[in-house]
PDB file of N, CA, C and O in Angstrom:
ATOM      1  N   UNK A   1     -22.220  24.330   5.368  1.00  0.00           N
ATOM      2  CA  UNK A   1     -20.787  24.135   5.377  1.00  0.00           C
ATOM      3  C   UNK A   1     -20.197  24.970   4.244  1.00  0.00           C
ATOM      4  O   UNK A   1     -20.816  25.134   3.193  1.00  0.00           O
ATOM      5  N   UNK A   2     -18.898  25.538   4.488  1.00  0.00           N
ATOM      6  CA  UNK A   2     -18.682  26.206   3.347  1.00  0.00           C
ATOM      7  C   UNK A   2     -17.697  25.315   2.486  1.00  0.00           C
ATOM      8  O   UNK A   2     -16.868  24.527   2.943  1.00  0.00           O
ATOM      9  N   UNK A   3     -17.972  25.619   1.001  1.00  0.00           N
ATOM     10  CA  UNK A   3     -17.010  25.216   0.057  1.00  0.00           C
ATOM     11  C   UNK A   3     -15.922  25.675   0.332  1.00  0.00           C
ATOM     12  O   UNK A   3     -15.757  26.741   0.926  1.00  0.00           O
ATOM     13  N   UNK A   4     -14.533  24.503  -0.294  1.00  0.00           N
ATOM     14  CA  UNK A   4     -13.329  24.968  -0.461  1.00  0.00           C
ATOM     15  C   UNK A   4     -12.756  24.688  -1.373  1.00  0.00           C
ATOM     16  O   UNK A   4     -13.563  23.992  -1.989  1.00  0.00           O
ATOM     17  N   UNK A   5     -11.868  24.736  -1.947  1.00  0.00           N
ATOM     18  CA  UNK A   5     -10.786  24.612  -3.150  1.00  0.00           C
ATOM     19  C   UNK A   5     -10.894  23.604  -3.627  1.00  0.00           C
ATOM     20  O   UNK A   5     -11.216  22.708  -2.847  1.00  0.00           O
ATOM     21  N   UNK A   6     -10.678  23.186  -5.215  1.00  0.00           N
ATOM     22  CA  UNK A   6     -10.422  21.521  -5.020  1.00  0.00           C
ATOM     23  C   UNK A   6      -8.727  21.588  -4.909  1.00  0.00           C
ATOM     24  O   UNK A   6      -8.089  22.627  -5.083  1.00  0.00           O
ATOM     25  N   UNK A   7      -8.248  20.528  -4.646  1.00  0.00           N
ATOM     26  CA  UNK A   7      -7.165  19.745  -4.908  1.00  0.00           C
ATOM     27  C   UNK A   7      -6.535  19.073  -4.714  1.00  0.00           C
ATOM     28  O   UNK A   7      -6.163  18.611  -3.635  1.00  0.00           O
ATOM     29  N   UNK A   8      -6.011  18.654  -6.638  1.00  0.00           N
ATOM     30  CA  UNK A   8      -5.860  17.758  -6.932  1.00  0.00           C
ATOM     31  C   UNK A   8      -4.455  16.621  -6.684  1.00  0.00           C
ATOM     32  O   UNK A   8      -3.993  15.565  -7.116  1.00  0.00           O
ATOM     33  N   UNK A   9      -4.250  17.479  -5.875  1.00  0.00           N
ATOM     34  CA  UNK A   9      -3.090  16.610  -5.204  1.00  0.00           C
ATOM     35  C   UNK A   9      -3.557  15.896  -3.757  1.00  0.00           C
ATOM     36  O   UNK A   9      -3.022  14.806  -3.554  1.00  0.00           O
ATOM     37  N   UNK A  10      -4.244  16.247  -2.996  1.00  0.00           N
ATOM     38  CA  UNK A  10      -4.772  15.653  -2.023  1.00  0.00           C
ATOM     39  C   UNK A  10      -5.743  14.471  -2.529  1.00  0.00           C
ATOM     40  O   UNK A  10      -5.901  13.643  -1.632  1.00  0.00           O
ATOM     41  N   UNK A  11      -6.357  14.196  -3.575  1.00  0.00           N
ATOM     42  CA  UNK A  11      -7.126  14.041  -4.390  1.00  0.00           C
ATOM     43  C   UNK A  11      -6.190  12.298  -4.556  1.00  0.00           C
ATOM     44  O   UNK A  11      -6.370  11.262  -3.917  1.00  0.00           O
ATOM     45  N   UNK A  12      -5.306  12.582  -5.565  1.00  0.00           N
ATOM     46  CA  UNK A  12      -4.207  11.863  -6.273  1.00  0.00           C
ATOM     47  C   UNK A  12      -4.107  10.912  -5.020  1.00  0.00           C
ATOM     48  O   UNK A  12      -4.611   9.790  -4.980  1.00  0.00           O
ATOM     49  N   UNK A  13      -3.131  11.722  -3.633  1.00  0.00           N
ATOM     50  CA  UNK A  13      -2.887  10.476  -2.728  1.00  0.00           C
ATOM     51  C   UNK A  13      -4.314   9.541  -2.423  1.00  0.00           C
ATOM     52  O   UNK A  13      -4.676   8.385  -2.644  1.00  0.00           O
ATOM     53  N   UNK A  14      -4.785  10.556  -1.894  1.00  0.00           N
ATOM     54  CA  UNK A  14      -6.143   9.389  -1.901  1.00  0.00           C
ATOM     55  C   UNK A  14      -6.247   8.124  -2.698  1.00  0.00           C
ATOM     56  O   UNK A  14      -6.110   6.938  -2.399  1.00  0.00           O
ATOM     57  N   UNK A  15      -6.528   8.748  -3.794  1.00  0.00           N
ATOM     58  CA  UNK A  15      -6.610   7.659  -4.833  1.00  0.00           C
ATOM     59  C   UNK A  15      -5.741   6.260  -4.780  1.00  0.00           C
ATOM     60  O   UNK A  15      -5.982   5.087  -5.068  1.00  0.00           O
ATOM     61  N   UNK A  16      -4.829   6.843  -4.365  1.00  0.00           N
ATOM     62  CA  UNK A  16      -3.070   6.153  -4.796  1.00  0.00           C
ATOM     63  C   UNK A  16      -3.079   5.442  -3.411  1.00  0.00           C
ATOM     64  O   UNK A  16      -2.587   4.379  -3.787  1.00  0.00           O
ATOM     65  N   UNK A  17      -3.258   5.293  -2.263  1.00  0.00           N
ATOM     66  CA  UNK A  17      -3.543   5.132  -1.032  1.00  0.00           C
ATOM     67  C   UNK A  17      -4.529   4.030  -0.949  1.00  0.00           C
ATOM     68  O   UNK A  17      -4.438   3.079  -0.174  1.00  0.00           O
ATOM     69  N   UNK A  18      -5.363   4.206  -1.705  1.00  0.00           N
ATOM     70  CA  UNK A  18      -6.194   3.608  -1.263  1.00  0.00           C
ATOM     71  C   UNK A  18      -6.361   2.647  -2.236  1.00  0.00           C
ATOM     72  O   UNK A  18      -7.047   1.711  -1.825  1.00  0.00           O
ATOM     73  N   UNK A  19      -6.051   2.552  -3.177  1.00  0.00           N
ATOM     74  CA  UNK A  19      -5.988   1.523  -4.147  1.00  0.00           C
ATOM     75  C   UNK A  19      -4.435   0.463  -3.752  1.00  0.00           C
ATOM     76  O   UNK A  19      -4.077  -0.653  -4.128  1.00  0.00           O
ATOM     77  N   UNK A  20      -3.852   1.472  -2.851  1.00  0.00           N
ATOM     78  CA  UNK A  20      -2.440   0.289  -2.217  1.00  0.00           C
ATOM     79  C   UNK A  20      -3.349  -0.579  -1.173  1.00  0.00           C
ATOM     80  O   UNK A  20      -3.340  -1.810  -1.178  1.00  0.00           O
ATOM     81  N   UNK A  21      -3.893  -0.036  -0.556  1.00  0.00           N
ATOM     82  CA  UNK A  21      -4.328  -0.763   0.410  1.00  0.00           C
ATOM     83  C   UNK A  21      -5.638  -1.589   0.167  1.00  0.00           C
ATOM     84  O   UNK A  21      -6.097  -2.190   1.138  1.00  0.00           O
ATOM     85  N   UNK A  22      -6.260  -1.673  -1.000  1.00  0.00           N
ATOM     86  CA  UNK A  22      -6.722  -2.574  -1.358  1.00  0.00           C
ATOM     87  C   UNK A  22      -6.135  -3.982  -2.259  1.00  0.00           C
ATOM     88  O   UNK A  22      -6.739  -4.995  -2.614  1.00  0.00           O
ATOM     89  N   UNK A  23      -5.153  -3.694  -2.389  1.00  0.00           N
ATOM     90  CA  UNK A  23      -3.704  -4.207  -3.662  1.00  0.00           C
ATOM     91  C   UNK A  23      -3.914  -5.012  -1.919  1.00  0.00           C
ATOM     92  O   UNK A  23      -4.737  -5.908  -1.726  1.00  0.00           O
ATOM     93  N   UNK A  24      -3.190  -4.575  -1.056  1.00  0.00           N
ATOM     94  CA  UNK A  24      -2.488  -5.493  -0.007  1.00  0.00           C
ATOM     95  C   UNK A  24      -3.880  -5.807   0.584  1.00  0.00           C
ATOM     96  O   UNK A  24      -3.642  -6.860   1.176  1.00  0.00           O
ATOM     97  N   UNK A  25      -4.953  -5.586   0.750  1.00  0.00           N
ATOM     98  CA  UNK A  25      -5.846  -6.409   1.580  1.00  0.00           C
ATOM     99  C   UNK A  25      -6.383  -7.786   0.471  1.00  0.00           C
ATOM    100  O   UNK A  25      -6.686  -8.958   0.693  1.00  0.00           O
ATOM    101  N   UNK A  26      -6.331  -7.174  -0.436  1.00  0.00           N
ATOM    102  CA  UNK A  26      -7.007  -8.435  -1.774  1.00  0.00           C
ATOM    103  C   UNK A  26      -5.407  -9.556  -1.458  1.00  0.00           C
ATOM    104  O   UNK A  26      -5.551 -10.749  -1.724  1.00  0.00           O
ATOM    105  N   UNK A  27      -4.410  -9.225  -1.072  1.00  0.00           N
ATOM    106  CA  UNK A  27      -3.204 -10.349  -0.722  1.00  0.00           C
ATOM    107  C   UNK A  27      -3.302 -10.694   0.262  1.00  0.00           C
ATOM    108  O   UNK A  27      -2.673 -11.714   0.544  1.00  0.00           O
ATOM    109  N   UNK A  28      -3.980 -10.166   1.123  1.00  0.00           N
ATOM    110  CA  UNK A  28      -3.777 -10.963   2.906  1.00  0.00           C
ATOM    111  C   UNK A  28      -5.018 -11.541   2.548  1.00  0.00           C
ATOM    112  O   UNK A  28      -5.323 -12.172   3.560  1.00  0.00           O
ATOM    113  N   UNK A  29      -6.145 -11.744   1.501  1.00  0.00           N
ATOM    114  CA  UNK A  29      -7.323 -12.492   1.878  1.00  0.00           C
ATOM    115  C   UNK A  29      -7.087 -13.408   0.860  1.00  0.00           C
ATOM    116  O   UNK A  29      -8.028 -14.164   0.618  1.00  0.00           O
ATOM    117  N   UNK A  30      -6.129 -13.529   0.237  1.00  0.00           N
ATOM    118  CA  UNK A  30      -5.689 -14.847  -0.389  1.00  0.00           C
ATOM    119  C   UNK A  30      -5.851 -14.773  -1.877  1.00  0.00           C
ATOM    120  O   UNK A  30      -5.447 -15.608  -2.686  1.00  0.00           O
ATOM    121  N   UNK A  31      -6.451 -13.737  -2.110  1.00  0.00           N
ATOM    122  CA  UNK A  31      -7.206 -13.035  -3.699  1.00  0.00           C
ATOM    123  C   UNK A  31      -6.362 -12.976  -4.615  1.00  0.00           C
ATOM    124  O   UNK A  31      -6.419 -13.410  -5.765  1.00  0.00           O
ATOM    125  N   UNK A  32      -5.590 -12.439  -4.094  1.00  0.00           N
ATOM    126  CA  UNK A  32      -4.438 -12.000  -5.518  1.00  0.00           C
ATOM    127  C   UNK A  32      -2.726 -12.247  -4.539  1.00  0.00           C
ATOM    128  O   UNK A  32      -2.395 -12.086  -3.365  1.00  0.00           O
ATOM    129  N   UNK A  33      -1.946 -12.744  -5.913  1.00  0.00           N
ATOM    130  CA  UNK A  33      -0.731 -12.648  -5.197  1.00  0.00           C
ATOM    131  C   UNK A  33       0.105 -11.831  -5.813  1.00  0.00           C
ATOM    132  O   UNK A  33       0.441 -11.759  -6.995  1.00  0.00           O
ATOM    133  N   UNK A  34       0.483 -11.053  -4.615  1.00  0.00           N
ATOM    134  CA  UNK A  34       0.861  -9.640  -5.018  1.00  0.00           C
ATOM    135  C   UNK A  34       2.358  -9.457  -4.437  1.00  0.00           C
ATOM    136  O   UNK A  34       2.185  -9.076  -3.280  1.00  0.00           O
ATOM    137  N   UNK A  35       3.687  -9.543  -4.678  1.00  0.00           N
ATOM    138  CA  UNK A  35       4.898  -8.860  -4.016  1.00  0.00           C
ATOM    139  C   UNK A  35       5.079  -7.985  -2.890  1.00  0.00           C
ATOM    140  O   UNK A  35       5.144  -6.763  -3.016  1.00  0.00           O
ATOM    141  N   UNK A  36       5.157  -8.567  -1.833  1.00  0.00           N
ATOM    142  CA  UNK A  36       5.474  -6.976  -0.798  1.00  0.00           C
ATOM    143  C   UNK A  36       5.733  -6.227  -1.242  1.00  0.00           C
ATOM    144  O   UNK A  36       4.999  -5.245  -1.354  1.00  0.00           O
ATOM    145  N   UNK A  37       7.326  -6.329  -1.896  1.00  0.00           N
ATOM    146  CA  UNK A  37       8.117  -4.899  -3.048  1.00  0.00           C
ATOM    147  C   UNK A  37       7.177  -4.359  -3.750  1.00  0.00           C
ATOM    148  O   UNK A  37       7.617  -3.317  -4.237  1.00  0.00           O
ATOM    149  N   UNK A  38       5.484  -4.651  -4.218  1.00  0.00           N
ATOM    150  CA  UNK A  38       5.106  -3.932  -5.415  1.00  0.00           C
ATOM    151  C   UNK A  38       4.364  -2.562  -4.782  1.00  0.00           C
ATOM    152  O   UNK A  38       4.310  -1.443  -5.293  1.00  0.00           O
ATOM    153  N   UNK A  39       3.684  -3.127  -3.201  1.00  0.00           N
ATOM    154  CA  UNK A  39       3.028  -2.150  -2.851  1.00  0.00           C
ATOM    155  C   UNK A  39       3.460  -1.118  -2.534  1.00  0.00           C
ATOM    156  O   UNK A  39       2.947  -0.083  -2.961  1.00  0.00           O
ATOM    157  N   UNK A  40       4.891  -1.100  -1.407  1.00  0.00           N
ATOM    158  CA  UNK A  40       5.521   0.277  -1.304  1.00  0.00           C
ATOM    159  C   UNK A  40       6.293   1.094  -2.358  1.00  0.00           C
ATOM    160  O   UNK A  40       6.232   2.307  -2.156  1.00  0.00           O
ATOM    161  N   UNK A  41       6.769   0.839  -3.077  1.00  0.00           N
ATOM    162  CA  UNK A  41       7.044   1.753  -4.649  1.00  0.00           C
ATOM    163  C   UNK A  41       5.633   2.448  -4.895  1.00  0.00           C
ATOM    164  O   UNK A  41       5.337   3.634  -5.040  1.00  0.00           O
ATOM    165  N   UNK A  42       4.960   1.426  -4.892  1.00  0.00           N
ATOM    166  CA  UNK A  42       3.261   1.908  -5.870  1.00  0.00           C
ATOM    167  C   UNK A  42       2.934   3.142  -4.697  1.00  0.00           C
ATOM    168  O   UNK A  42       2.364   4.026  -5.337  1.00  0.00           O
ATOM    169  N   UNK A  43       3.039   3.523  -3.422  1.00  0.00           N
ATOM    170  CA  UNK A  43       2.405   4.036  -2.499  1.00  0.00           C
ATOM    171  C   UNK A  43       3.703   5.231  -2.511  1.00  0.00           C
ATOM    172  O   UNK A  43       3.289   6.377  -2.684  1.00  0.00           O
ATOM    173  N   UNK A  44       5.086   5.098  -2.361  1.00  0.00           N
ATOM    174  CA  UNK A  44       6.400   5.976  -2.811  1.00  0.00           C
ATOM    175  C   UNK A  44       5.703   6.914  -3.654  1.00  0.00           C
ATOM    176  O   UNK A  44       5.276   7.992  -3.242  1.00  0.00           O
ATOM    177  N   UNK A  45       5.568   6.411  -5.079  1.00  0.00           N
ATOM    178  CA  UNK A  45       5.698   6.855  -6.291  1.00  0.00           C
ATOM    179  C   UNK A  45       4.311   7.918  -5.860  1.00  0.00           C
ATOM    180  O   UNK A  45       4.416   9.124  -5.639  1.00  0.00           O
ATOM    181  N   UNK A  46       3.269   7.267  -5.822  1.00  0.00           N
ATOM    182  CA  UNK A  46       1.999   8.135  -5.986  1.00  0.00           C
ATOM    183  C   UNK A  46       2.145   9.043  -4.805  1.00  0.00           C
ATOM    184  O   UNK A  46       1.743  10.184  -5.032  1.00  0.00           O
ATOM    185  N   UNK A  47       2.629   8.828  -3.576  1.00  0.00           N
ATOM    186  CA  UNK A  47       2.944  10.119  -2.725  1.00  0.00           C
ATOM    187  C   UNK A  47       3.290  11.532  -3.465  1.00  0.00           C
ATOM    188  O   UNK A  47       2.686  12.598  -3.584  1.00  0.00           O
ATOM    189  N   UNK A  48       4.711  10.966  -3.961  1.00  0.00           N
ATOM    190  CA  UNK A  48       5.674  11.761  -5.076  1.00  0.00           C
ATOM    191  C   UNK A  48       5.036  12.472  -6.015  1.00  0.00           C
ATOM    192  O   UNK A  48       5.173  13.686  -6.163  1.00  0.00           O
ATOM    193  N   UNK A  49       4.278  11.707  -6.722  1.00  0.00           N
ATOM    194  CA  UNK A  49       3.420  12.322  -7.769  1.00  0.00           C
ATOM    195  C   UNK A  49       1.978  13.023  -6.927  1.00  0.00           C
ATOM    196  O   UNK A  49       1.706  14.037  -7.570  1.00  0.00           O
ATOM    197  N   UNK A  50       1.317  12.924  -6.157  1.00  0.00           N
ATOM    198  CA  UNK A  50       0.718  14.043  -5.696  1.00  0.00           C
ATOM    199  C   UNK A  50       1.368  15.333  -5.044  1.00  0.00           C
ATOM    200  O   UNK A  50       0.795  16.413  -4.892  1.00  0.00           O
ATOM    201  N   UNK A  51       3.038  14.934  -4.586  1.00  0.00           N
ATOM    202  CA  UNK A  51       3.054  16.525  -4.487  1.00  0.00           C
ATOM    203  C   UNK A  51       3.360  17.047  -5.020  1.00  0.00           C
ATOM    204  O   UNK A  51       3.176  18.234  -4.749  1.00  0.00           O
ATOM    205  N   UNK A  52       4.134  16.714  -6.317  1.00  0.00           N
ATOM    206  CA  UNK A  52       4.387  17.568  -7.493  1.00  0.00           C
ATOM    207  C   UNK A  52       3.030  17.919  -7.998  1.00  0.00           C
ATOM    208  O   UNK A  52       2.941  19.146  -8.046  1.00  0.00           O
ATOM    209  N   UNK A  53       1.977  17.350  -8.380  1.00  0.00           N
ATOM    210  CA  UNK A  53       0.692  17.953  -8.615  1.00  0.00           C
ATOM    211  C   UNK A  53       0.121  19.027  -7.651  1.00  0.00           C
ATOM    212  O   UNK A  53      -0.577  19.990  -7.968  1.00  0.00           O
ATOM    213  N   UNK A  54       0.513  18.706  -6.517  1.00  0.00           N
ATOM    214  CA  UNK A  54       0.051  19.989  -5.750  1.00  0.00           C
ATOM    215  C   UNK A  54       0.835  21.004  -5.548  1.00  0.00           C
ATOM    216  O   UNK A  54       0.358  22.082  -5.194  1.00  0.00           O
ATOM    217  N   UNK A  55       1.915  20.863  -5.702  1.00  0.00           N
ATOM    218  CA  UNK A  55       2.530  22.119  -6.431  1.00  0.00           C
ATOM    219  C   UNK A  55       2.825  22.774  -7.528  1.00  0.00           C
ATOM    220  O   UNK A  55       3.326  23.898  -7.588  1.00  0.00           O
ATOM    221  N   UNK A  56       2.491  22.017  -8.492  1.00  0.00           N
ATOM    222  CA  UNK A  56       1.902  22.745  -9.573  1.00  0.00           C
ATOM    223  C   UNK A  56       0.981  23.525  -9.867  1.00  0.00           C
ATOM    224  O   UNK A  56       0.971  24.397 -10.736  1.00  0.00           O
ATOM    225  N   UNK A  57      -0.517  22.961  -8.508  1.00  0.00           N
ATOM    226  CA  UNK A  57      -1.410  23.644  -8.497  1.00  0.00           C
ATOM    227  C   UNK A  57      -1.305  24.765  -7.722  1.00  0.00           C
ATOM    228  O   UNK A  57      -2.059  25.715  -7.936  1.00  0.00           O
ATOM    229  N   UNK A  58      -0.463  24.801  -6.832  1.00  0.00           N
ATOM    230  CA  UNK A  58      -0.171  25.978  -5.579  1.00  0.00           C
ATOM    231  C   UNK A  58       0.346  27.409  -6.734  1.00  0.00           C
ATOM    232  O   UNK A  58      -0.116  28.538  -6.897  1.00  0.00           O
ATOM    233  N   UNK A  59       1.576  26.611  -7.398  1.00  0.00           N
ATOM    234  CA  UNK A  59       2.049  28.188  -8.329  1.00  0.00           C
ATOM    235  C   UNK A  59       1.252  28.265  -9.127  1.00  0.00           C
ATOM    236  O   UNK A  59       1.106  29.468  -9.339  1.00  0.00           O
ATOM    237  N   UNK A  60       0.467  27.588  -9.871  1.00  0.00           N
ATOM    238  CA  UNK A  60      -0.788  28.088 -11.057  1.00  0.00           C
ATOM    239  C   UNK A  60      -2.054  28.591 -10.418  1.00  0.00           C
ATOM    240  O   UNK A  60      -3.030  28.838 -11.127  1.00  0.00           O
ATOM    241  N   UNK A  61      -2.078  28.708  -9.484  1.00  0.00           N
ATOM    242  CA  UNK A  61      -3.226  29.588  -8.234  1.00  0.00           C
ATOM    243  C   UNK A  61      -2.081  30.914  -7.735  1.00  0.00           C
ATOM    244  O   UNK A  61      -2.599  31.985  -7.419  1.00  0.00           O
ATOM    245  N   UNK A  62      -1.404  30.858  -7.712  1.00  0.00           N
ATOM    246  CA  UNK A  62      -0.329  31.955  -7.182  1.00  0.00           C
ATOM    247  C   UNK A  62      -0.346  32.824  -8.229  1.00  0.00           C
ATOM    248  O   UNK A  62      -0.523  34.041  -8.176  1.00  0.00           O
ATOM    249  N   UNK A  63      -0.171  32.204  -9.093  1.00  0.00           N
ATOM    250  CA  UNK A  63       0.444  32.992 -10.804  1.00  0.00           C
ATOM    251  C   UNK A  63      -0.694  33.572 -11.123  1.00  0.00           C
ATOM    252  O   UNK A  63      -0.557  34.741 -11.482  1.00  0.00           O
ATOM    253  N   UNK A  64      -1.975  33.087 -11.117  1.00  0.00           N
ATOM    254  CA  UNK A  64      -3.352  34.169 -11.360  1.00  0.00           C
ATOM    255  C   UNK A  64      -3.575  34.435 -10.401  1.00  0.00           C
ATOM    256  O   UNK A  64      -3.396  35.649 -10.504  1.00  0.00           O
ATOM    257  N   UNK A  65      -3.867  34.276  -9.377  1.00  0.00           N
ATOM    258  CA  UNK A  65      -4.075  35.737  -8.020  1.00  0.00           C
ATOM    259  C   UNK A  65      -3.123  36.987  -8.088  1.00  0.00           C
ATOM    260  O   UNK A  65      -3.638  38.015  -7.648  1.00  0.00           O
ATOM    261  N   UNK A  66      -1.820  37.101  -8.559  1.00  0.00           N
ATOM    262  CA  UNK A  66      -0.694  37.561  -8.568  1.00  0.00           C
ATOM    263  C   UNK A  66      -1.458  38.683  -9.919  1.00  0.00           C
ATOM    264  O   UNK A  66      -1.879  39.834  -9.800  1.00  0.00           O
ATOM    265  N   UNK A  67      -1.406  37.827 -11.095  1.00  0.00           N
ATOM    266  CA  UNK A  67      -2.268  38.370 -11.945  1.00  0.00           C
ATOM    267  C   UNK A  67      -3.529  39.357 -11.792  1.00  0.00           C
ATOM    268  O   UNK A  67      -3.541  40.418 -12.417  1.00  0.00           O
ATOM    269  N   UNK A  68      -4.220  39.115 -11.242  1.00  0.00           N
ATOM    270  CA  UNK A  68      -5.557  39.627 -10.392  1.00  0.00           C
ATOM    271  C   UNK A  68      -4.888  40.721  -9.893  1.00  0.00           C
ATOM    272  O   UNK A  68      -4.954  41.813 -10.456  1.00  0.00           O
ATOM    273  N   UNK A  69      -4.226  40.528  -8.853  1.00  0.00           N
ATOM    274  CA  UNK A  69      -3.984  41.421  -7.632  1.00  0.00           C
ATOM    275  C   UNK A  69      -2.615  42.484  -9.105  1.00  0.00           C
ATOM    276  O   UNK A  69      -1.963  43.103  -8.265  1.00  0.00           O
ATOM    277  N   UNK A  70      -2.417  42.622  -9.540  1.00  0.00           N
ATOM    278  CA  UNK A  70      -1.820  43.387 -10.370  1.00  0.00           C
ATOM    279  C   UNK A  70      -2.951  44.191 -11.428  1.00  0.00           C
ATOM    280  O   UNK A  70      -3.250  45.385 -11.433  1.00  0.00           O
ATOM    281  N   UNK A  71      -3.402  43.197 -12.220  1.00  0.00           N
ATOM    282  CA  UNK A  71      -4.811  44.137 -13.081  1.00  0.00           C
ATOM    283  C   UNK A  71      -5.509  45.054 -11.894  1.00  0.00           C
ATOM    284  O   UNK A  71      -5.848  46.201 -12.187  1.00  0.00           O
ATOM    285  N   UNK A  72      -5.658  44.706 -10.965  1.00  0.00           N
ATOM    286  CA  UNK A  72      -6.642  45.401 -10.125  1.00  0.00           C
ATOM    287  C   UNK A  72      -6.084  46.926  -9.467  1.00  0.00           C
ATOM    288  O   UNK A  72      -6.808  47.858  -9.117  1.00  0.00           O
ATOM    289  N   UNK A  73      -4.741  46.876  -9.422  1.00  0.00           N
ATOM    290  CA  UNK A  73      -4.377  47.734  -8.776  1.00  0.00           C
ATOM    291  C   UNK A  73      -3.281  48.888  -9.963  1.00  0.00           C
ATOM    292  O   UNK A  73      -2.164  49.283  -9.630  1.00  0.00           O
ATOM    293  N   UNK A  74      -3.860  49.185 -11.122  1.00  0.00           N
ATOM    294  CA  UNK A  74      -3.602  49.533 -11.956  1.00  0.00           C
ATOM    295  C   UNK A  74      -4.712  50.647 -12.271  1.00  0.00           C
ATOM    296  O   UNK A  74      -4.655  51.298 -13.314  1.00  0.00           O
TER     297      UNK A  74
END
């Protein structure tokens, strides 16, 4: 299989995703009592914040290839 890129914004939702949906399954099994309101903000927010991370990572991969592709053709 071939390798690919990491990133860390695909990464982030995961994380953020999946820790909501353990937040709300630990409340439907009686475990923890948790606010409806807390989970969708918590799942909002970390959306939000992975795509600003992944676009941060998109122009800081842009900005050195750009780099590259300039030294090289000099």
């Amino acid at each position: 299989m071939p390798r690919h890129e990491f990133q860390p914004g695909r990464l982030l939702a995961g994380i953020v995703l999946l820790t909501a949906g353990i937040v709300y399954l630990l409340d439907a099994s009686g475990e923890a009592d948790v606010p409806w309101f807390l989970v969708i903000p918590m799942a909002v927010g970390g959306l939000c914040l992975s795509s600003l991370v992944g676009m941060v990572t998109y122009a800081v991969r842009r900005d050195r290839r750009d780099r590259i592709s300039e030294s090289s053709d000099r």
